[in-house]
C-alpha positions in Angstrom: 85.0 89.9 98.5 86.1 93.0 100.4 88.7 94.9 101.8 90.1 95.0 105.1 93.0 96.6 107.3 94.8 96.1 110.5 95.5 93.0 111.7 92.2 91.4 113.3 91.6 90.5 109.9 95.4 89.5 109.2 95.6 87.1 111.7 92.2 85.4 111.3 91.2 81.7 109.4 88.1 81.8 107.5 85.8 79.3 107.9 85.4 76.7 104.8 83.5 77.7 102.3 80.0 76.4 101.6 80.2 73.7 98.5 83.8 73.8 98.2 84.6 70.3 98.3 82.2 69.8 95.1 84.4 72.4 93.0 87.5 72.0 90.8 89.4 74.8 89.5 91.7 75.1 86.5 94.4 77.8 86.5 95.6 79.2 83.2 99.9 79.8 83.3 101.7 79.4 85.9 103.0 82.7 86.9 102.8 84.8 90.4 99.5 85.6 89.7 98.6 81.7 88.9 100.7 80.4 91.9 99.0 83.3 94.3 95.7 81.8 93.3 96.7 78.4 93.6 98.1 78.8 96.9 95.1 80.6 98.3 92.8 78.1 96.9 94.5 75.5 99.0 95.0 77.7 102.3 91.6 80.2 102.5 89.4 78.4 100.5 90.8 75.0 101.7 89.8 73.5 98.2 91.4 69.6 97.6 94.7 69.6 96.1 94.0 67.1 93.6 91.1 69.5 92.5 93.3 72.5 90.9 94.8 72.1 87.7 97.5 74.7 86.8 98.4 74.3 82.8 101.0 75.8 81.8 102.4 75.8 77.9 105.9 75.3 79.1 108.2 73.0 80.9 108.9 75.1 84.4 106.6 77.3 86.3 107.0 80.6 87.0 106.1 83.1 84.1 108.1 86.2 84.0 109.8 85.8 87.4 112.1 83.6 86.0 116.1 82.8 87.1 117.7 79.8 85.2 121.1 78.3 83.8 120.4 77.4 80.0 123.0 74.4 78.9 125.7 75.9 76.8 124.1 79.2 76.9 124.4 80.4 79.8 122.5 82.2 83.3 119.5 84.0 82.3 117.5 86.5 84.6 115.4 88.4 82.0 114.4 91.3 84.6 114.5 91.6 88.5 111.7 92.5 91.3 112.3 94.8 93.3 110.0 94.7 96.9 108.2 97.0 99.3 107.5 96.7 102.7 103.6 97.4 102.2 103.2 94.6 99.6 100.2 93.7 101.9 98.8 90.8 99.8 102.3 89.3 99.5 103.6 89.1 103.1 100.2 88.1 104.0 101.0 84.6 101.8 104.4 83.8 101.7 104.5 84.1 106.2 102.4 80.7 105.1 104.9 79.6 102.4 107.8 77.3 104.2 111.4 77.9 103.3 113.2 75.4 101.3 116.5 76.4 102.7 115.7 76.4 106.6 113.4 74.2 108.0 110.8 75.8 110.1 110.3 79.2 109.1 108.2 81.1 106.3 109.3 82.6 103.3 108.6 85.9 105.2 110.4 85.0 108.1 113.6 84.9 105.9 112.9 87.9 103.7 112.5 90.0 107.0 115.7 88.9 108.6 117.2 89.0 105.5 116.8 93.0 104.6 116.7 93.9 108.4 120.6 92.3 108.7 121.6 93.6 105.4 119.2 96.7 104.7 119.5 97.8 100.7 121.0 101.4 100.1 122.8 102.3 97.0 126.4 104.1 96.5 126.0 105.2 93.4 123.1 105.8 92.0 123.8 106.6 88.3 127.5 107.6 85.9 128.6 109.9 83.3 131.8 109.5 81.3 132.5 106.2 81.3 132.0 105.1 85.2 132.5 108.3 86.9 129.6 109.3 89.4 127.5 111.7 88.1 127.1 113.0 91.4 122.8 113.3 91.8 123.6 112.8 95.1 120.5 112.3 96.0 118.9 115.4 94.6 115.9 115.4 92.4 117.4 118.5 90.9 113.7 119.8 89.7 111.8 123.4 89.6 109.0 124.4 91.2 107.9 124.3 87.9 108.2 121.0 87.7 107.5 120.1 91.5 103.8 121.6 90.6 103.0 120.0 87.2 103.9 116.5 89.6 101.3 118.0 91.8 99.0 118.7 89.4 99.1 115.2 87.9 99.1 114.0 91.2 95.7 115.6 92.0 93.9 115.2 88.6 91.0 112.7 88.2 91.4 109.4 86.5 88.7 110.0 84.3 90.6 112.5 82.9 93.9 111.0 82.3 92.6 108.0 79.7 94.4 107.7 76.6 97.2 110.4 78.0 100.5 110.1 77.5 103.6 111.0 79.9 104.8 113.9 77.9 100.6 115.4 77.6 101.0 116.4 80.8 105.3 116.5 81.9 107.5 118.8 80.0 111.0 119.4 80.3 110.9 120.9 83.5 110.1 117.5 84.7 111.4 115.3 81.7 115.2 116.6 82.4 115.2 116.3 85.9 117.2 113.7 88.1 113.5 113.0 89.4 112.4 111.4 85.7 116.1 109.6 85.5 115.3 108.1 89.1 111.7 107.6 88.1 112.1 105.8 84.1 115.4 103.9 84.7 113.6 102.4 88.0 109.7 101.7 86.7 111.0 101.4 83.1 108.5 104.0 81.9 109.2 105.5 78.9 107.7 109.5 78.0 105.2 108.1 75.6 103.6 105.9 78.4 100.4 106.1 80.4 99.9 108.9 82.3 97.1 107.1 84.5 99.6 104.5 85.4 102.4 107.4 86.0 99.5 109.0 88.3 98.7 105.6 90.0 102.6 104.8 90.9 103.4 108.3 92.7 100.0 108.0 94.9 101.0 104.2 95.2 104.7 105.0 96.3 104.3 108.0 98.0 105.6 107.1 100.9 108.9 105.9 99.5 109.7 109.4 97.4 112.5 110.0 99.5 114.1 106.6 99.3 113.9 106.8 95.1 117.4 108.5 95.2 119.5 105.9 96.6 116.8 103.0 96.7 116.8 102.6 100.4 112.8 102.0 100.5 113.9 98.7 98.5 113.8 95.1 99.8 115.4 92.4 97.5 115.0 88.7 97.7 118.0 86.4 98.8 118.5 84.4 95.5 117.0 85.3 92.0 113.4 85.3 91.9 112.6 81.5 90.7 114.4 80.0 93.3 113.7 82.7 96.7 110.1 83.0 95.4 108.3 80.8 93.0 110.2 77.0 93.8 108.7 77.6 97.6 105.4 78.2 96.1 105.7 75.6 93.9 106.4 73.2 96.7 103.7 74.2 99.0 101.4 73.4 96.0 103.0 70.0 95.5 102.8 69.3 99.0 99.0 69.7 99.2 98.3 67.5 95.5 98.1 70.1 93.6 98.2 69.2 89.9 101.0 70.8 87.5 100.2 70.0 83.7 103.1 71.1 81.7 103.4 71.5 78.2 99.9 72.4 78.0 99.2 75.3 75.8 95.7 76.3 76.3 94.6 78.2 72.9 91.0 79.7 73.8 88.3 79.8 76.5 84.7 79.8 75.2 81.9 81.1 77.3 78.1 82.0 77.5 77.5 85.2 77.6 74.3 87.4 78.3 73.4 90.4 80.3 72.7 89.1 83.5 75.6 85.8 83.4 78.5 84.9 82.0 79.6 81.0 82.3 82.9 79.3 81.2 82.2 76.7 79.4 85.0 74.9 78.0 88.8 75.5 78.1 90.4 74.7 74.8 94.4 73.1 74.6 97.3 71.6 72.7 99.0 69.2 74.3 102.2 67.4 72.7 100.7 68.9 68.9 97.5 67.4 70.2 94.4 69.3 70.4 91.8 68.6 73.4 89.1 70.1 75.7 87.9 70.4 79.2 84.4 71.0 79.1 83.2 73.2 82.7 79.7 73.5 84.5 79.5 76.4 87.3 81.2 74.4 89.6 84.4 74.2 87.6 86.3 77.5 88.3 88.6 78.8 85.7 91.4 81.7 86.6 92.7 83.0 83.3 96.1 85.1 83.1 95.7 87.1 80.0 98.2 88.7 77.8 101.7 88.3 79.1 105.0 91.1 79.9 107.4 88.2 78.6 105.4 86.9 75.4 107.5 86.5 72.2 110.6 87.1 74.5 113.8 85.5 72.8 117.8 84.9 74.2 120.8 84.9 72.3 124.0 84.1 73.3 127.6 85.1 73.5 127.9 85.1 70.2 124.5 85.5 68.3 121.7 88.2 69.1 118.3 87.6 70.5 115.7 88.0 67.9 113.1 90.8 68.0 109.9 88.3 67.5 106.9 90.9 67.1 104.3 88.3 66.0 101.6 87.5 67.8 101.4 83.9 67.4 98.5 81.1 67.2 97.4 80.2 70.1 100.0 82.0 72.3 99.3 84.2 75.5 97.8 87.6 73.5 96.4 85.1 70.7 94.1 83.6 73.5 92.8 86.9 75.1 92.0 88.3 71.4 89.8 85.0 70.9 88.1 85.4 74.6 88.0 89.6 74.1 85.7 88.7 71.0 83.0 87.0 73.4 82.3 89.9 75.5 83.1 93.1 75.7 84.0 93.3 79.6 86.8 90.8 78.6 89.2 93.8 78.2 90.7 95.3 74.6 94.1 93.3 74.3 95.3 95.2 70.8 95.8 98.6 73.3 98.5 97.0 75.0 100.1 94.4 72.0 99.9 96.4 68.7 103.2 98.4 68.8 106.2 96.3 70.4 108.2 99.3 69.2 106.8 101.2 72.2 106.8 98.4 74.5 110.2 96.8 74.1 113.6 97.1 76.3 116.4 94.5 76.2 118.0 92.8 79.1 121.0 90.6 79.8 122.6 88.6 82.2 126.6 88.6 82.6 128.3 86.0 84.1 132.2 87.2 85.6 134.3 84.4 84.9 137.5 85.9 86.9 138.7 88.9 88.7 139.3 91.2 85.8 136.2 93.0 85.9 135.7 92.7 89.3 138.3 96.2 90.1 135.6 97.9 88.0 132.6 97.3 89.4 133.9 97.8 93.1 135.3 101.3 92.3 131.6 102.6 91.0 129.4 100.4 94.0 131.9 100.8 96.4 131.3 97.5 97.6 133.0 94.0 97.1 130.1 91.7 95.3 131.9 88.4 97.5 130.6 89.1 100.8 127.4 87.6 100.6 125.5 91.4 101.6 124.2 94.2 99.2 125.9 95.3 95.9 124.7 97.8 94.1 121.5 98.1 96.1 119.4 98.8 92.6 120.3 99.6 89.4 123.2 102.3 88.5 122.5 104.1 85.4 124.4 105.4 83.0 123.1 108.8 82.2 125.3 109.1 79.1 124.1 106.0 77.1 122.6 106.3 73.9 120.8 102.9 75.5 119.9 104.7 78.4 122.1 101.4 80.2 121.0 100.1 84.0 122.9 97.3 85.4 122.6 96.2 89.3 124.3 92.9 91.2 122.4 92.0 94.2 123.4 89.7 96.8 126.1 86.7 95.0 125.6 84.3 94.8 122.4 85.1 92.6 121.7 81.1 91.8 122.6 78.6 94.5 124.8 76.7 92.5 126.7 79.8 90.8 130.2 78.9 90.8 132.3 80.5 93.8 133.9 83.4 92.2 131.9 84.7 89.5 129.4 87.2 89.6 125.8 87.6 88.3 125.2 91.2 86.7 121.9 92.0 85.3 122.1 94.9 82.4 119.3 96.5 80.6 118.4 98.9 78.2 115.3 101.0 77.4 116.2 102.1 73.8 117.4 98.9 71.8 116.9 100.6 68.9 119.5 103.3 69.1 123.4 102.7 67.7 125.4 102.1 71.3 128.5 104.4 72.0 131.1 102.1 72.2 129.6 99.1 69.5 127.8 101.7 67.6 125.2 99.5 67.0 121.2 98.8 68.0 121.5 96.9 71.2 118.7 94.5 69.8 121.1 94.0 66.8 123.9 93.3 68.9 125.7 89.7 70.9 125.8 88.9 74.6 129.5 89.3 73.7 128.8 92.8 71.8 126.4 94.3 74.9 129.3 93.1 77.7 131.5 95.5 75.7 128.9 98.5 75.6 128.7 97.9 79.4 132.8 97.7 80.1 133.1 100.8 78.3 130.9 102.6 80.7 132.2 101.1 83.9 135.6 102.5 82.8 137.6 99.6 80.9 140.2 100.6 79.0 139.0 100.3 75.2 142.1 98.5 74.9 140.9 95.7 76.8 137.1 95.6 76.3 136.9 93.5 73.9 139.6 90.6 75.6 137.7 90.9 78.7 133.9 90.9 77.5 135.4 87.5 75.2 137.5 85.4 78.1 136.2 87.2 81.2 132.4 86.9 80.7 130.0 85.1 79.3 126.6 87.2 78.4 122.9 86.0 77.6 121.1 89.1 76.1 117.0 88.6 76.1 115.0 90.7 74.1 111.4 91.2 75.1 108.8 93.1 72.6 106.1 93.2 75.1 107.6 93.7 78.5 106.0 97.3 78.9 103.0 96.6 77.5 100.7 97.4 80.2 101.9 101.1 80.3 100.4 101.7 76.9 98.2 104.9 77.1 94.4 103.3 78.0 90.8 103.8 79.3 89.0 102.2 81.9 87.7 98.6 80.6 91.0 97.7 77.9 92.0 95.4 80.9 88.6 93.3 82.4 88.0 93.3 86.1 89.3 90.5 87.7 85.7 89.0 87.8 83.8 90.8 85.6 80.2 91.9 86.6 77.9 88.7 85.6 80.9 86.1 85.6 80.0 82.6 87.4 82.9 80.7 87.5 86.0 82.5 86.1 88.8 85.5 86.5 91.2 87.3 85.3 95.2 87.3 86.5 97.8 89.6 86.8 99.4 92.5 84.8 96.2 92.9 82.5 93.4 92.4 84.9 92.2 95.5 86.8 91.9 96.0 90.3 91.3 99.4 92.5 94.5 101.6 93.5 97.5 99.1 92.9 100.0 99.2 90.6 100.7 96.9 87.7 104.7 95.7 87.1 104.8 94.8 90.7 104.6 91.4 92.8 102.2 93.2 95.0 99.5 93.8 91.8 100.1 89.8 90.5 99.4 88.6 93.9 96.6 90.8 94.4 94.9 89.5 91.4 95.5 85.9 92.5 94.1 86.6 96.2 90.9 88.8 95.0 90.0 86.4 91.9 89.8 83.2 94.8 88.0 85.2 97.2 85.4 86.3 94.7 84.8 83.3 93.8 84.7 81.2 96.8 82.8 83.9 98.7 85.6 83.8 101.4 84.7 85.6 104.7 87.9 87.0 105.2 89.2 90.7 104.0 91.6 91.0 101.6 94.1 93.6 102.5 93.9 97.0 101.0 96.0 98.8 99.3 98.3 100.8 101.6 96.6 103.8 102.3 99.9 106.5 102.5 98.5 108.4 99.9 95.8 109.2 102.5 98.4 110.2 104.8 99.2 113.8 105.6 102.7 113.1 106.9 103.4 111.0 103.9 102.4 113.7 101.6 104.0 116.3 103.8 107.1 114.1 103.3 107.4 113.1 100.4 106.4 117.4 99.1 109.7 118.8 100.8 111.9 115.8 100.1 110.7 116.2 96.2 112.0 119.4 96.4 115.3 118.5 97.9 114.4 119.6 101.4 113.3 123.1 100.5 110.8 124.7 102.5 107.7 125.8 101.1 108.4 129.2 102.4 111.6 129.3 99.7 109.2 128.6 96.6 109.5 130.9 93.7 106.0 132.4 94.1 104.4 136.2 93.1 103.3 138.8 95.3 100.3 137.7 95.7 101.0 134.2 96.7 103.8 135.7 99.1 100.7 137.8 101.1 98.3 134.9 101.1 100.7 132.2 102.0 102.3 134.9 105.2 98.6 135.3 106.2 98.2 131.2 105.8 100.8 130.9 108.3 99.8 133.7 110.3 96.6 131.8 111.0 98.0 128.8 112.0 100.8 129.9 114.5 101.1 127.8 117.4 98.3 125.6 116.5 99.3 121.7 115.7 98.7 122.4 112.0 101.9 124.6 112.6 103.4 121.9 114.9 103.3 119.3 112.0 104.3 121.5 108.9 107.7 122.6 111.2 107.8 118.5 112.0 108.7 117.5 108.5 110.1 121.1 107.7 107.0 122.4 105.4 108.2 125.5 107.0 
């Protein structure tokens, strides 16, 4: 496998690779990262249908991009995806995946005309006292102080970041800025975090610093993200053979390890109670997502909270990667990520509008009617006064195609479900969908003499608690995640959020997909690049960019320095007068 750019390498077919038709592969969950590698099995490596197996514990495929109506519960999106326009890996898949709503054109095709029509900016961007705007406006409101520990981070090794947390190397300077209210209520980071992966996501998203205020470097999907995403994947699959086996828990992969190869060698499962086997030889390839974002996530309903399930079950998703982490120890450190769900938990829910009576609400804080088909809220509006540290965001209605006409699909979260709320006064994990709607209509401005009618009649709310939704941002050093085929490994990978790759960025689409596309490549030996990461944090004018906007347009020149630094920065630009250096800086007002 390697990497590749531009698009003589985009546009080409590989040939078939050698042996191919003698292979099998089974495919372990059925999430992006599963489905990426499923669907590039079929299109690069050209591999039979009928010869990929994707077993998956439950009864619907899609892992944590998920978007279904529970019967007498209710709709239930336990989080949201938010896109960017260099998710290389992805475009380069779904322009092959058809659209199951217009015949003829690609998944892509869609997406594009979608968010060129109806491009995604937000009004509002976050609230204070009770649905007022708190008026960021799209500052980052940060000190050069805190502008240069950002650089700083920016510019320090990886090597030297393992283990860090967020708050070893931000302090308040940056921790109270509009910049780390944009930046945690967005990514979901918490201060305790990684600072590798906080270091990671600002090189990986430089290019869209400027657009983090009022989310305008977003692309969002038309429908939730089960039904614009993974169904059209799932259907391309079905339409080359591919085999689904749901209800297939697999419990353990065993393997044959020494220094110079490792083999799969048998894939253990439990099926209906049931427990069975698939023994492997080398030409049997085996793609294994480990660990999982959504593991042990629970719903309540209207009336009864979602349990906080901390656990880790027999034979469930970390379960598995503990037994396989035993064998070998390239095969990652899974108790980094899973041993402290009280640092890797947040709470979501879904509320369904069942009238018009909160409709007033939302329109006077998004400035926008949620019943013309277009952009909403254009990303998440945050409340900066909740103890909960409450998000919520509507995109395009109807979220599900058959939502009933009228209501509308709001998606709510909260990063601290273990602080009392300031309307229930109660631990949003302890509290009903019912309880969480009336946290939220008090800070969109309902009078409290109506919350509690209007969160009862008006709505109907599905809260989802997830322990290990952050886990991946635990603090961590290189090898707690394997490579995606570790060194030595015949005839298996690893998938998604706990697999490492180079440069991307995990709690994306982009870093699933990559997994998927690099694992199948690898494997196959396909002659065909696989597209690298988007190289902006190579790019002067990106950096340039993305220095002055960070500072809210201030010009280096206005920087709070010493004398010293005053002299040698007027003799800097002394040296470069009427050069094209000077011609660039005064292009994206350096100076």
């Amino acid at each position: 496998m390697y990497y590749a750019s531009g698009n003589y390498e985009a546009f080409a077919r590989p040939k078939k690779p050698e042996g191919v038709d003698q292979k099998s592969a089974y495919i372990v969950g059925s999430g992006l990262a599963a489905l990426t590698a499923a669907c590039y099995l079929v299109r690069d490596g050209q591999m039979k249908g009928e010869h990929v197996h994707i077993l998956e514990k439950e009864q619907l495929a899609g892992g944590a991009c998920d978007g279904w109506k529970f019967e007498n519960v209710g709709y239930v999106m336990r989080g949201g995806r938010e896109m960017d326009n260099h998710f290389e890996v992805m475009w380069d898949l779904f322009r092959s995946i058809p659209s199951i709503e217009t015949e003829g054109v690609s998944v892509l095709d869609e997406y594009y005309w979608l968010n060129k029509e109806d491009p995604n900016y937000s009004l509002c961007r976050a609230t204070v006292n009770r649905g007022e705007d708190a008026h960021t406006d799209g500052k980052f409101d940060i000190s050069d102080k805190g502008a240069m520990e950002i650089m700083k981070l920016f510019f320090t090794p990886n090597e030297d970041l393992q283990n860090k947390r967020i708050t070893d190397v931000f302090d308040d300077e940056v921790l109270n800025s509009n910049f780390w209210l944009y930046w945690r209520t967005m990514f979901a980071f918490e201060n305790w975090h990684s600072a590798l992966e906080m270091k990671l996501y600002i090189q990986r998203f430089i290019h869209h610093i400027g657009g983090l205020p009022d989310f305008k470097a977003l692309r969002f999907t038309k429908y939730n993200q089960y039904e614009s995403m993974i169904l059209p994947m799932v259907k391309y699959l079905e339409s080359y053979g591919v085999q689904f086996h749901f209800g297939v828990k697999v419990t353990n992969v065993e393997f044959d390890c020494n220094k110079q190869r490792k083999l799969a060698t048998r894939i253990d499962t439990l099926r209906d109670g049931k427990e069975e086997h698939i023994d492997l030889t080398e030409n049997d390839l085996v793609f294994i997502t480990n660990g999982g974002c959504v593991e042990n996530s629970s719903i309540g309903d209207q009336n009864t909270p979602a349990k906080f399930n901390t656990e880790i079950r027999e034979s469930g998703g970390w379960d598995m990667w503990r037994k396989i982490a035993a064998q070998d120890p390239s095969f990652g450190h899974p108790d980094k990520f899973c041993s402290d769900p009280e640092q890797t938990n947040w709470m979501s829910a879904t509320v369904e509008t069942l009238d018009d009576r909160i409709i007033p609400y939302i329109k006077n804080i998004c400035k926008r009617d949620p019943f013309t088909g277009k952009v909403v809220t254009g990303g998440i509006v945050s409340v900066k006064d909740s103890s909960w540290l409450l998000s919520w965001t509507i995109n395009r209605q109807p979220q599900f195609k058959a939502q009933p006409k009228g209501h509308c699909l709001v998606w709510v979260y909260g990063l601290f479900s273990d602080k009392p709320g300031d309307y229930v006064k109660k631990p949003m994990r302890e509290c009903t969908g019912k309880e969480i709607c009336m946290e939220w209509l008090y800070h969109i401005g309902v009078p409290e003499d109506r919350i509690e009618e209007l969160a009862e009649t008006s709505a109907n709310t599905v809260p989802c608690m997830m322990p290990y939704i952050t886990a991946f941002f635990m603090p961590r050093a290189y090898g707690d995640r394997p490579d995606v085929v570790p060194a030595g490994a015949v005839n298996f990978a690893f998938l998604g959020q706990f697999a490492e790759t180079k440069r991307d960025t995990i709690f994306t689409t982009e870093y699933s997909m990559r997994t998927g596309m690099e694992a199948v490549y690898t494997l196959l030996n396909v002659d065909r690049g696989v597209p690298e990461v988007w190289g902006s944090v190579y790019d002067l004018r990106a950096l340039l960019d993305a220095t002055v906007k960070l500072r809210d347009g201030k010009k280096v020149t206005d920087m709070d320095l010493g004398l010293i630094e005053r002299l040698v920065l007027k003799e800097a630009l002394k040296k470069i007068e009427h050069t094209d250096i000077e011609k660039l800086l005064k292009e994206y007002n350096v100076i």
